[in-house]
C-alpha positions, 0 to 999 in steps of 0.5 A: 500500500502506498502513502496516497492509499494509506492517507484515503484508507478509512477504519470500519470504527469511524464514523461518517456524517450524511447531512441531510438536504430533503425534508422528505430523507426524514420520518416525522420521528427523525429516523432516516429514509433510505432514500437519503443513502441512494448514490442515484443518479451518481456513481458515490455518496458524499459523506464527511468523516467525524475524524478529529471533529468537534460537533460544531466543525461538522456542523459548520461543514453541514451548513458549507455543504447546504449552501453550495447545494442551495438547500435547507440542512434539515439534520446529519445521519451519522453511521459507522462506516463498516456498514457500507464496507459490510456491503461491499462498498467502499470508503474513500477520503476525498478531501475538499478545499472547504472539508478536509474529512470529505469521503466517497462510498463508492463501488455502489452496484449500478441497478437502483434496487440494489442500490435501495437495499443497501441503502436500508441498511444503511439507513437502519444503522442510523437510530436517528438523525440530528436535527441542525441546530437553528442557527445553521438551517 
């Protein structure tokens, strides 16, 4: 393995955020529609590793993330990455001028149904998401 490779390596152990831009990727009681784990139409799903992060540093990135997409950050999914490494995925760093701890789940079969399937387990691996704080929506 080589240095590049060692630096974009992510451990099962960490933790990713998925911020969440629809209101529709969330159920009245906060839990997490697996729509909002659904790479579709691209070939990977945007996530930000916890890695060395204070909440209000991924929450800030969250709001980053929200105004270049121009959408409301209703909350954050986090989950562990080894559920998508369970599931075949892969989890690449990516780091972005604005997020140092970007990474892509890439490797996502191409049909939607697969897609759909993993994306449930994704999505109940997350008990709930977090709200964003009111300053920041």
């Amino acid at each position: 393995m080589t240095d590049e490779e060692t630096d974009k390596s992510v451990s099962s152990e960490e933790l990713l955020a998925r911020f969440i831009l629809f209101k529709s990727h969330l159920r009245q009681d906060w839990t997490v529609r697996p729509d909002a784990f659904i790479p579709h139409p691209w070939p990977e799903l945007s996530v930000t590793r916890h890695l060395q992060l204070h909440e209000d540093e991924l929450w800030m990135i969250g709001r980053i993330v929200a105004r270049q997409t121009a959408k409301p950050l209703y909350g954050r999914a986090d989950f562990p990455a080894a559920i998508a490494q369970q599931h075949k995925l892969q989890v690449v760093a990516d780091p972005v001028s604005d997020n140092p701890n970007h990474a892509n789940i890439t490797d996502w079969p191409i049909d939607k149904p697969t897609q759909k399937a993993i994306a449930q387990k994704i999505a109940e691996a997350v008990d709930k998401a977090l709200q964003a704080p009111a300053d920041f929506a």
